[in-house]
PAZA-813157 format. One line per 4 residues: number of its first residue (from 0); their letters; for each residue x, y, z of N, C-alpha, C, O. Coordinates in nm, 2 decimals. Layout:
N
NUM	a	X Y Z X Y Z X Y Z X Y Z | ... $
//
This chain:
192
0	xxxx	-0.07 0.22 -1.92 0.07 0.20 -1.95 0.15 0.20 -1.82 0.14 0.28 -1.73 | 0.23 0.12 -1.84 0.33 0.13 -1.67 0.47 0.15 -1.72 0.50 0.15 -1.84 | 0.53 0.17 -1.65 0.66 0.27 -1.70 0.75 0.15 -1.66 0.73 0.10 -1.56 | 0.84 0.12 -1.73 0.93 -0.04 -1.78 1.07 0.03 -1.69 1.16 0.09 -1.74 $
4	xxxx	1.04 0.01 -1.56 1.20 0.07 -1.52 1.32 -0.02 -1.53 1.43 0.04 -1.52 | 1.33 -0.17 -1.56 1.41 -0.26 -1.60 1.47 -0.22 -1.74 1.59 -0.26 -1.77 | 1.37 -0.13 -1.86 1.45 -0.16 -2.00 1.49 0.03 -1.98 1.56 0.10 -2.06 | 1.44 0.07 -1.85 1.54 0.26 -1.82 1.64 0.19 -1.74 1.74 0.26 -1.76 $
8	xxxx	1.67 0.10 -1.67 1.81 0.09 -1.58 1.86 0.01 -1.70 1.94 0.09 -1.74 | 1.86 -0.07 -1.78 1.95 -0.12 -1.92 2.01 0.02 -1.98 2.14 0.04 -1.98 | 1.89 0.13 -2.04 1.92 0.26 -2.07 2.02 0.34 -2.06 2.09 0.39 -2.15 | 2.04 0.35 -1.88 2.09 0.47 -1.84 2.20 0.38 -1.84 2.30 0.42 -1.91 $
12	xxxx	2.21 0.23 -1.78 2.38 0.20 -1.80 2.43 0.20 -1.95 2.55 0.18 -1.98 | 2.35 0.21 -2.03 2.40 0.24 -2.18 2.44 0.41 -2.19 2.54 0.45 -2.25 | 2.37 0.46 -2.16 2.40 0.61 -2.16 2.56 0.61 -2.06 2.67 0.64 -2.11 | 2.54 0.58 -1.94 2.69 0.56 -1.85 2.82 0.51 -1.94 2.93 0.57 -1.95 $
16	xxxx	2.78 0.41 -2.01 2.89 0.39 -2.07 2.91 0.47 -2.22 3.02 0.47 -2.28 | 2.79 0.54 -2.27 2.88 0.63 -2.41 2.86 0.71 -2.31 2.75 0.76 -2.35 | 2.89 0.76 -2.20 2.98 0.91 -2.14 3.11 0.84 -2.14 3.20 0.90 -2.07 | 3.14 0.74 -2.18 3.24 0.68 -2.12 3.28 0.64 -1.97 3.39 0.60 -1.94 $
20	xxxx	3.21 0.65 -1.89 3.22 0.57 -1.76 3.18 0.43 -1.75 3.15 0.35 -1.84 | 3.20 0.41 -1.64 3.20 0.21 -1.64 3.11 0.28 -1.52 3.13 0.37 -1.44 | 2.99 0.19 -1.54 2.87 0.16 -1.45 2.89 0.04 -1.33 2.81 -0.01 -1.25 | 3.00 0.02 -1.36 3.01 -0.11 -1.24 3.12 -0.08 -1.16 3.16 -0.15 -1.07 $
24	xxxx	3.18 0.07 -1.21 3.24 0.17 -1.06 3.13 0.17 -0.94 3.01 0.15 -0.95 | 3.22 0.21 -0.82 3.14 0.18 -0.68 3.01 0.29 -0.71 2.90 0.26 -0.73 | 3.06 0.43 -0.70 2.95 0.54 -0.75 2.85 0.49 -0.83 2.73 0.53 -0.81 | 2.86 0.44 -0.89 2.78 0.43 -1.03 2.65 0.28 -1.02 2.54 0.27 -1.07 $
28	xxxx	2.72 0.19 -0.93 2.68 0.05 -0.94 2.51 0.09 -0.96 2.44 0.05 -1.06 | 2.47 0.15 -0.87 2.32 0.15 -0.80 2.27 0.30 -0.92 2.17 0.37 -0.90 | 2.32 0.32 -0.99 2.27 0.44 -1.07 2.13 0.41 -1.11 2.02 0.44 -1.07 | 2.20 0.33 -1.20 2.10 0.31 -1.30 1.93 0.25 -1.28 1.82 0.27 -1.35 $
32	xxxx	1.96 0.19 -1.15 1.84 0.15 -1.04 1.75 0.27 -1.02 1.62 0.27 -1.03 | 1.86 0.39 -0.99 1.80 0.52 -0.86 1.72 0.60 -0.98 1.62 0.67 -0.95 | 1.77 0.60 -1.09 1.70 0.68 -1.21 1.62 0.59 -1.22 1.52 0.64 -1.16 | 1.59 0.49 -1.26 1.46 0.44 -1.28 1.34 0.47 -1.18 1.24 0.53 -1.21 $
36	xxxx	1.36 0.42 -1.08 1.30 0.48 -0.91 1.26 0.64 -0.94 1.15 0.67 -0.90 | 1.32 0.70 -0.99 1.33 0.89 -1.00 1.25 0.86 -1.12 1.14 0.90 -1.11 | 1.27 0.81 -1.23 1.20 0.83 -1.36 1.04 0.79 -1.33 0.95 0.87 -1.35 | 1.01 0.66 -1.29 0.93 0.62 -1.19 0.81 0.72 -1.16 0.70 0.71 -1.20 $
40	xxxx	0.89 0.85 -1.03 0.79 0.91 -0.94 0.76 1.01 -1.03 0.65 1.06 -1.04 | 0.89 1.04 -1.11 0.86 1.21 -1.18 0.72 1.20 -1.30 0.63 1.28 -1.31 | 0.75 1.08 -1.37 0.64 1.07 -1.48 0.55 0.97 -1.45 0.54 0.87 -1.52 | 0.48 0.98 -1.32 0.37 0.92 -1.31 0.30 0.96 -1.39 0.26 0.86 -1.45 $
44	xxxx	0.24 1.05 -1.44 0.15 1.10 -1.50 0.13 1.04 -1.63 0.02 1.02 -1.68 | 0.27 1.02 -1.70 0.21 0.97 -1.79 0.15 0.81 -1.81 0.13 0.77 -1.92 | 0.10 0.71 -1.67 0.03 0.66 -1.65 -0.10 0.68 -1.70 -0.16 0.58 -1.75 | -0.16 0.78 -1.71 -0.28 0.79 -1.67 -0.32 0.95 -1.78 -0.25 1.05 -1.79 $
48	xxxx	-0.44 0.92 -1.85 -0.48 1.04 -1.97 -0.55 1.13 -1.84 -0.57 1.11 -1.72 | -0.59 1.24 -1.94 -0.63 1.35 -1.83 -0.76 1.29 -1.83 -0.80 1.33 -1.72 | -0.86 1.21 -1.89 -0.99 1.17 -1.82 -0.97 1.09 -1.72 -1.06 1.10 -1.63 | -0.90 1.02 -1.71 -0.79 0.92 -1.60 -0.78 1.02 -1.47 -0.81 1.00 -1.35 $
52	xxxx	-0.72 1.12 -1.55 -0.71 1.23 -1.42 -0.80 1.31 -1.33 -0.80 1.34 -1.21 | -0.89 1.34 -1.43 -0.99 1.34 -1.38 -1.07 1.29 -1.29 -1.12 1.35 -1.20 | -1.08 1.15 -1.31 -1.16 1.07 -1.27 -1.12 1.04 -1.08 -1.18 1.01 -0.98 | -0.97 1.07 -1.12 -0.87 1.04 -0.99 -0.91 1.18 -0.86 -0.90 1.17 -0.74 $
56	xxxx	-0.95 1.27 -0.93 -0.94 1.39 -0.84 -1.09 1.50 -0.86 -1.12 1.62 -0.86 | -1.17 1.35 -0.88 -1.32 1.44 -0.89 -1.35 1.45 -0.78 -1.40 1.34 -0.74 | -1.36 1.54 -0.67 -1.43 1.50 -0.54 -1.47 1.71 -0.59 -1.40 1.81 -0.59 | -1.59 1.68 -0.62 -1.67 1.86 -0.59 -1.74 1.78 -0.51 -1.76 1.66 -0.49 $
60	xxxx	-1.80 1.96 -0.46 -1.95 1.97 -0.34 -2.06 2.07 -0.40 -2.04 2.15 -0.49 | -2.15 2.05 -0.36 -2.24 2.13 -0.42 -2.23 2.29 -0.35 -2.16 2.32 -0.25 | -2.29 2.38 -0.43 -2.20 2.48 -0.34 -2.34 2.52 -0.25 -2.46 2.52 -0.29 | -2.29 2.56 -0.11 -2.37 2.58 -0.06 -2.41 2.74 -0.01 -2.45 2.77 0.10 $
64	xxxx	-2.40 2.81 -0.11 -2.38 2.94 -0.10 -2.47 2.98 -0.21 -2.51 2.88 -0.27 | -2.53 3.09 -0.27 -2.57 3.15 -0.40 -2.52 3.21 -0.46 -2.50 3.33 -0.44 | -2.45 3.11 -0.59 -2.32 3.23 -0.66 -2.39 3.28 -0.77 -2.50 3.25 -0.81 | -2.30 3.37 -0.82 -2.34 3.44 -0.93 -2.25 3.42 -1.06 -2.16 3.33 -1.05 $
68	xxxx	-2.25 3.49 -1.17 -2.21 3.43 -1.30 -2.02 3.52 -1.26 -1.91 3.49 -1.30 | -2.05 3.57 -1.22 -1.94 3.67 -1.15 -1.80 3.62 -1.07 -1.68 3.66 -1.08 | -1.89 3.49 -0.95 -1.77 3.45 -0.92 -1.67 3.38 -0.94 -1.68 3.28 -1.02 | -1.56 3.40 -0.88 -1.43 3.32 -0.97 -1.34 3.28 -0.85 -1.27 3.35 -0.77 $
72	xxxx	-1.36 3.17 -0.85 -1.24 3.06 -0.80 -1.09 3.10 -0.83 -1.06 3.10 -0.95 | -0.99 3.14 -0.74 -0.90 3.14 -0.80 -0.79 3.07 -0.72 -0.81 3.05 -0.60 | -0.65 3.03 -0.78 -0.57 2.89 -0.69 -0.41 2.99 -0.73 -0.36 2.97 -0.84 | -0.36 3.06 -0.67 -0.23 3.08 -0.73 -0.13 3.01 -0.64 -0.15 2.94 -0.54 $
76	xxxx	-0.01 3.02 -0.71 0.10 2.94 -0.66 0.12 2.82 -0.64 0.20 2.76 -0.57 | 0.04 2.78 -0.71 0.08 2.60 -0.74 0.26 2.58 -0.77 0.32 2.64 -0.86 | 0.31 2.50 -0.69 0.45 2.51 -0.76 0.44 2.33 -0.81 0.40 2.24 -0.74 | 0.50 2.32 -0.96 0.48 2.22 -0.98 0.65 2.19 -1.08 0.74 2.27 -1.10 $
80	xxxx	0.66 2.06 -1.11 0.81 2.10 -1.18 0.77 1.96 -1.33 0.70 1.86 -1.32 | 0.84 1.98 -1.41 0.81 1.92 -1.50 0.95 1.89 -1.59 1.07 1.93 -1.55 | 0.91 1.81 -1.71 1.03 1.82 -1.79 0.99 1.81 -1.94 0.89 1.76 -2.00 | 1.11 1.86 -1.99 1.07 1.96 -2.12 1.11 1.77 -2.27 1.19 1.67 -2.29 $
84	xxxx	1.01 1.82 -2.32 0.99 1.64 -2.38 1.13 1.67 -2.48 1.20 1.57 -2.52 | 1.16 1.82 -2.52 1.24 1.82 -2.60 1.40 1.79 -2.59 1.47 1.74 -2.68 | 1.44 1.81 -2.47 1.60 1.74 -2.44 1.57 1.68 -2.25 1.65 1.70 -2.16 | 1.45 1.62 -2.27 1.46 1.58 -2.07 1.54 1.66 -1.95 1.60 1.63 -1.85 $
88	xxxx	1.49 1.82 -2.04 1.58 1.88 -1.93 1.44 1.93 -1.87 1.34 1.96 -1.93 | 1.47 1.93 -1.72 1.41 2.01 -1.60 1.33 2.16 -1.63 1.38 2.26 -1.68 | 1.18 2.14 -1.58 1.13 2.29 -1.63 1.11 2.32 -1.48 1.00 2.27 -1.44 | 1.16 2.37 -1.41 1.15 2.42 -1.28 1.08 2.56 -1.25 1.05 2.65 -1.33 $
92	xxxx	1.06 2.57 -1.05 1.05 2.72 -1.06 0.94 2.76 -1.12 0.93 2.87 -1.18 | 0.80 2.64 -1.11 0.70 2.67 -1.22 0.62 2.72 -1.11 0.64 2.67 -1.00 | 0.53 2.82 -1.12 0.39 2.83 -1.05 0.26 2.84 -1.15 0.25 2.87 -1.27 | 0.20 2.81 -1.07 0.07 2.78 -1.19 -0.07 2.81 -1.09 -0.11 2.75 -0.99 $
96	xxxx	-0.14 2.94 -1.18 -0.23 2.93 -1.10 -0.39 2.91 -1.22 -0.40 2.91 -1.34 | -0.46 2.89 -1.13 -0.61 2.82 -1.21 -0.75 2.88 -1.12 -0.78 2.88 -1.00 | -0.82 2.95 -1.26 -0.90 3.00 -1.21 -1.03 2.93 -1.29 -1.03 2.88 -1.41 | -1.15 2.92 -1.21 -1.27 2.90 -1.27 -1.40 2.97 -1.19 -1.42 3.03 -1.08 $
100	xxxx	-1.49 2.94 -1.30 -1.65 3.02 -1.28 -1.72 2.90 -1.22 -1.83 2.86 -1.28 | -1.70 2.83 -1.13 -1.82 2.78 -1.03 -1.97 2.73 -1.15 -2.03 2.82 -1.20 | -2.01 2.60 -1.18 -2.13 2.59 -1.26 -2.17 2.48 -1.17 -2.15 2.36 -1.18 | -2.24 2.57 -1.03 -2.28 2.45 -0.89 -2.25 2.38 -0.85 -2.33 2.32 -0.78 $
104	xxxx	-2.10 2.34 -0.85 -2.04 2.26 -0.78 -1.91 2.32 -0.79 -1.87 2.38 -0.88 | -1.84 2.29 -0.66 -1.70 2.32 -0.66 -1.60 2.22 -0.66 -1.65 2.10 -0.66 | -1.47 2.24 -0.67 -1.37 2.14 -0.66 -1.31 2.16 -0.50 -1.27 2.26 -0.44 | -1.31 2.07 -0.48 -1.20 2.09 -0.39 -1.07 2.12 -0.41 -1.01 2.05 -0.49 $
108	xxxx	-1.01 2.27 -0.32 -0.91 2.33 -0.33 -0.80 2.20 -0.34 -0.76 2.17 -0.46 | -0.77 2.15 -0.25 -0.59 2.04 -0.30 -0.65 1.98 -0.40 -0.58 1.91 -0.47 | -0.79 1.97 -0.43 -0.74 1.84 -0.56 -0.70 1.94 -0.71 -0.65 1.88 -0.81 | -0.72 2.07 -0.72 -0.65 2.14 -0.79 -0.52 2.17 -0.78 -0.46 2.16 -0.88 $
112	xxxx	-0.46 2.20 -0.68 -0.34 2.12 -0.69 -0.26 2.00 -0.74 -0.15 2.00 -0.80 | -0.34 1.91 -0.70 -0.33 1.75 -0.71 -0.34 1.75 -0.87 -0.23 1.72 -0.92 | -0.43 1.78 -0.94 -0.47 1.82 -1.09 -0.31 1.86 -1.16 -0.27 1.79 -1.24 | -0.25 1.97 -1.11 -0.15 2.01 -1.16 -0.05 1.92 -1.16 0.00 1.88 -1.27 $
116	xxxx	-0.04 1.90 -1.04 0.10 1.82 -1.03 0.12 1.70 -1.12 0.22 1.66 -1.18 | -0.01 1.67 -1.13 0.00 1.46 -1.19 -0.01 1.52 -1.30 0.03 1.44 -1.38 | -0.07 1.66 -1.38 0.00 1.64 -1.53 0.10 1.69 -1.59 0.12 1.69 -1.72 | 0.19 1.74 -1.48 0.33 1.82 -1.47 0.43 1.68 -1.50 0.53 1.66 -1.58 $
120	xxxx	0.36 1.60 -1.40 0.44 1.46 -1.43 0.44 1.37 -1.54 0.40 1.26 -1.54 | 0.49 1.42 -1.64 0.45 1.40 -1.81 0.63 1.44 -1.88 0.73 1.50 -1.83 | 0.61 1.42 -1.92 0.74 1.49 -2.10 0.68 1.56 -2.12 0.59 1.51 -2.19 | 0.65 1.75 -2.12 0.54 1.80 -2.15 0.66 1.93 -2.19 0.79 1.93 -2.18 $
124	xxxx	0.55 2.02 -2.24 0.59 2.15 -2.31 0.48 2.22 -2.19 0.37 2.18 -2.17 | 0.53 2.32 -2.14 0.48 2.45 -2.09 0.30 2.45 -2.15 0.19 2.44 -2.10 | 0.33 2.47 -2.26 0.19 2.52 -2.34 0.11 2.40 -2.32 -0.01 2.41 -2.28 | 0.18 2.29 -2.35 0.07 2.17 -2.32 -0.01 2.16 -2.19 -0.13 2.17 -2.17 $
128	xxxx	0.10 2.14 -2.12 0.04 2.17 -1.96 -0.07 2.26 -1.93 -0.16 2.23 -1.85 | -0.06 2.35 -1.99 -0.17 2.45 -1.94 -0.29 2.42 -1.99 -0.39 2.46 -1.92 | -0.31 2.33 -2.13 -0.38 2.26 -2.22 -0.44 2.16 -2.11 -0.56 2.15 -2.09 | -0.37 2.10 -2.06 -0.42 1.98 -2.04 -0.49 1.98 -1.88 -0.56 1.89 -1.82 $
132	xxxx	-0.44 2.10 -1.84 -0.49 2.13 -1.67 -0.62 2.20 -1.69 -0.71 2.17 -1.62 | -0.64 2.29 -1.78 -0.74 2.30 -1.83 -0.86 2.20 -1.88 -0.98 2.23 -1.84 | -0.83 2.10 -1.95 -0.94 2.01 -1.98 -0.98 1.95 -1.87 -1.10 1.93 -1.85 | -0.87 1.89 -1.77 -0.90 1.80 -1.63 -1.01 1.89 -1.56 -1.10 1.85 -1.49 $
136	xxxx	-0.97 2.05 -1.58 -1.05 2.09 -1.49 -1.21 2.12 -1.53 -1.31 2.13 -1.47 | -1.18 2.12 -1.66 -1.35 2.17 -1.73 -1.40 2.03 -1.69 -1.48 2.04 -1.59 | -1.37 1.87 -1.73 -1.42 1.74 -1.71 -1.44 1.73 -1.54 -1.53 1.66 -1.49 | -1.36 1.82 -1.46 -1.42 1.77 -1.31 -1.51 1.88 -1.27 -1.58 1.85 -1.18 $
140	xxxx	-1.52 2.00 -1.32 -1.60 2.12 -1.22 -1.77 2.11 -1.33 -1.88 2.12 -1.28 | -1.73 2.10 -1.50 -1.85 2.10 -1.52 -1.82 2.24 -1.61 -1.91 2.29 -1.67 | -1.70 2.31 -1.61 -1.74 2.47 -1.62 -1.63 2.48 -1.75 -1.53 2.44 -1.79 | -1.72 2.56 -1.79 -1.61 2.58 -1.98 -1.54 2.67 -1.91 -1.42 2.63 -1.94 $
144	xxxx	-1.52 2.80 -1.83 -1.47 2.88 -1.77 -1.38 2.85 -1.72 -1.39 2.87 -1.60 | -1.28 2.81 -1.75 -1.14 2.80 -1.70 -0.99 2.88 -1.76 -0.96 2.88 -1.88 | -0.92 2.95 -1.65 -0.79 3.02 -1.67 -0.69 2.92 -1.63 -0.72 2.83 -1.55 | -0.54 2.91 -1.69 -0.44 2.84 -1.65 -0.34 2.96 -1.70 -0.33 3.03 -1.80 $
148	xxxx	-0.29 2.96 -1.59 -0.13 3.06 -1.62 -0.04 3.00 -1.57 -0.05 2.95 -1.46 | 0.08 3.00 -1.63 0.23 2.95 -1.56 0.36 2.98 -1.58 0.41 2.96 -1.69 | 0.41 3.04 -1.48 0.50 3.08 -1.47 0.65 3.02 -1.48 0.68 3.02 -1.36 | 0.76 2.97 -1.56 0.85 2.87 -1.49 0.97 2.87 -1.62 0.96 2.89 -1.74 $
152	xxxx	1.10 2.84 -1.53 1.21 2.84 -1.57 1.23 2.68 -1.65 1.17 2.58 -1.63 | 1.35 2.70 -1.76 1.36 2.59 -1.82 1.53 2.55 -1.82 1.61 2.64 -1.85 | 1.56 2.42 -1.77 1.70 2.41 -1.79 1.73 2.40 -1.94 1.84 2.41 -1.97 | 1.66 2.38 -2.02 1.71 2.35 -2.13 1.78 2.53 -2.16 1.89 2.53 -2.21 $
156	xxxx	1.73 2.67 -2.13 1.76 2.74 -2.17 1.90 2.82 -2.08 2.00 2.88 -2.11 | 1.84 2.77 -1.93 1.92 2.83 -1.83 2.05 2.79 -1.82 2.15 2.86 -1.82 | 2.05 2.64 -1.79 2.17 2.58 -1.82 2.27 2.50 -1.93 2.38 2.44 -1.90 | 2.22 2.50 -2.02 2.25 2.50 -2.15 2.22 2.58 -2.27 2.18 2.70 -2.26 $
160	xxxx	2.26 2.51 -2.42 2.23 2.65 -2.48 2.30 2.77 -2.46 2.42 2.81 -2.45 | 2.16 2.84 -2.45 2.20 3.01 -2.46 2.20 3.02 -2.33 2.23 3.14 -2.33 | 2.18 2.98 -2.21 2.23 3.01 -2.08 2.20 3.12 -2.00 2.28 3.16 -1.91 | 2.12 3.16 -2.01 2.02 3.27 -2.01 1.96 3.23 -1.84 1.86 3.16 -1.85 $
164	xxxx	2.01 3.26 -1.73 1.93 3.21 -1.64 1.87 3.29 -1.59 1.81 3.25 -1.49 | 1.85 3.38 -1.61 1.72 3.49 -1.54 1.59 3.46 -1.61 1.48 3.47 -1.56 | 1.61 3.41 -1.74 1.49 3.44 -1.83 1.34 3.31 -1.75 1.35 3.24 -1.65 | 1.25 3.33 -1.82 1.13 3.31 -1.74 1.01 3.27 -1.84 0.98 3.36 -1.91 $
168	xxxx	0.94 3.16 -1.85 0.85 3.17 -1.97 0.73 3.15 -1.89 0.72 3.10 -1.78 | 0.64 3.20 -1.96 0.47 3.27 -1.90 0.39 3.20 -2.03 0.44 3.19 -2.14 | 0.26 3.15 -1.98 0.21 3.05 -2.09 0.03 3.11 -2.03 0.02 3.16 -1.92 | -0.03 3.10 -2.07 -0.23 3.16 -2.05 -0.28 3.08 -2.11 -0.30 3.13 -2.23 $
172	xxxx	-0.34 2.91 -2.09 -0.43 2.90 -2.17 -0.59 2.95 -2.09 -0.61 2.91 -1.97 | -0.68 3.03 -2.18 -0.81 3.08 -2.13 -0.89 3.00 -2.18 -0.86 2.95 -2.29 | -1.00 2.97 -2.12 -1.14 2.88 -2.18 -1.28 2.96 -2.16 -1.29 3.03 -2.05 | -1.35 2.96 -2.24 -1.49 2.99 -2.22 -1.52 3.18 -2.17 -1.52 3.26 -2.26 $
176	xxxx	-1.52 3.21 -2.08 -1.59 3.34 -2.07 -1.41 3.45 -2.04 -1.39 3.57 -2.05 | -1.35 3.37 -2.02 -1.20 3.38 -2.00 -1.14 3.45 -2.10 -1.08 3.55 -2.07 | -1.14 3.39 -2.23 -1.10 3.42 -2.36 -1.11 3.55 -2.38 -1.00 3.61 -2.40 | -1.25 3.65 -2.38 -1.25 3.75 -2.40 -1.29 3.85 -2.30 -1.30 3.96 -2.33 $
180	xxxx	-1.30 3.82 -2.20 -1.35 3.94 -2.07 -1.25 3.97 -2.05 -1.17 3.89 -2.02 | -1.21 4.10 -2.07 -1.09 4.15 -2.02 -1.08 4.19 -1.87 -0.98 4.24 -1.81 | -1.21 4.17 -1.81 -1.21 4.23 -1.67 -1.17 4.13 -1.55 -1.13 4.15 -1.44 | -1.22 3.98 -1.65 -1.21 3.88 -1.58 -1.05 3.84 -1.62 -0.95 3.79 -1.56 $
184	xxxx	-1.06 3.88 -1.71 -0.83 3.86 -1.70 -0.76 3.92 -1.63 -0.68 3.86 -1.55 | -0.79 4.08 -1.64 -0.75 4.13 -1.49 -0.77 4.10 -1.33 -0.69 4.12 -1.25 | -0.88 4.05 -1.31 -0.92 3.93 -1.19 -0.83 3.86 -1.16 -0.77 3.88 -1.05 | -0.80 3.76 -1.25 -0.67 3.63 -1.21 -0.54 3.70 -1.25 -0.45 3.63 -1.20 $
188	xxxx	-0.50 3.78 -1.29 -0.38 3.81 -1.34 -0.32 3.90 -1.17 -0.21 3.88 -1.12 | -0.41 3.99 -1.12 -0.35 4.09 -0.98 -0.32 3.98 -0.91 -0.35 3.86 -0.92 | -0.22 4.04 -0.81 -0.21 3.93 -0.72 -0.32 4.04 -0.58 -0.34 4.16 -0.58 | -0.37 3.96 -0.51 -0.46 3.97 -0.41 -0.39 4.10 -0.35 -0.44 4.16 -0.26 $
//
C-alpha cells in the first residue's frame, strides 16, 4: 500500500478550512503539501506488514561464541516516537528496550533498532507495538524468547484531555521463556 499524499493535501486543506482558516493565506499556502511530506515519513511503516519487516532487517550472524540457554541479548533505550491511532495525537518520549535468548544466530544490534522504529511508524497503540516488535523479532532471530518494554508519553493525555503531563505509560509484552522466569524479568528490567 503507498500512502496517497495528493487525497492527505485535499484533507488537511479541508480540515484548514472547518478550523475556519483560508488555506490560500501566505502561511498556509504550502501546508497542506508539508503534512503530506510529514505524513509520508512518519507512517512509513504502515507500508509494509511486520513479515515485510522482517524481511527488510533480517541480517543475523552465526554466533561465533558458545552460548548457553542463559544468555540474553539485551537493547535499552531505543527512542522511538509514534502516534496514538485513537485521536493522531503524538506518543512521544518512548524508549523501548528488547531483549532475546540467542537460538544461534544473532541480530544485528541497529537492525533492532531499525525493527523498532519502522513499526513505531504506524497509527499504533503502545500495547500493539510491543506486539508487533516482538513478532518481527521472533520471525528474524528464530527465538520464541523475546522481551519488549516501553516506556512513553502520550499527547493525547498530556496535552489534552486530562492534561496530566508527568504521567508515563509502561507496556511488557514477554514471549516464550520470558513469560514466566522471574529471574529473567529481573535481567531486562535493572538497568546495567
Amino acid at each position: 500500500m503507498a500512502i496517497d499524499t495528493k487525497a492527505i493535501e485535499e484533507h488537511i486543506k479541508g480540515i484548514l478550512i472547518a478550523l475556519g482558516d483560508d488555506p490560500e493565506r501566505e502561511g498556509l499556502k504550502e501546508t497542506p503539501e508539508r503534512v503530506a511530506k510529514m505524513y509520508e515519513e512518519v507512517f512509513e511503516g504502515m507500508n509494509y506488514s511486520n513479515a515485510e519487516i522482517a524481511d527488510m532487517f533480517n541480517k543475523t550472524f552465526s554466533e561465533d561464541y558458545p552460548s548457553s540457554s542463559n544468555d540474553v541479548v539485551v537493547v535499552r533505550d531505543i527512542e522511538v516516537f509514534s502516534y496514538c491511532e485513537h485521536h493522531l495525537a503524538l506518543m512521544y518520549d518512548m524508549r523501548v528496550a528488547v531483549a532475546y535468548i540467542p537460538k544461534g544466530r544473532v541480530i544485528g544490534l541497529s537492525k533492532i533498532a531499525r525493527i523498532c522504529d519502522m513499526a513505531a511508524k504506524r497509527l499504533q497503540l503502545q500495547e500493539r507495538l510491543g506486539k508487533d516488535i516482538a513478532e518481527i523479532m521472533t520471525i528474524v532471530t528464530g527465538s520464541e524468547d523475546i522481551a519488549v518494554l516501553i516506556e512513553g508519553c502520550h499527547s493525547c493525555m498530556t496535552a489534552r484531555g486530562i492534561k496530566k503531563s508527568a504521567s508515563k505509560t509502561y507496556t511488557e509484552t514477554l514471549r516464550g521463556r520470558f513469560e514466566n522466569d522471574t529471574a529473567l524479568q529481573l535481567r531486562i528490567r535493572r538497568q546495567p
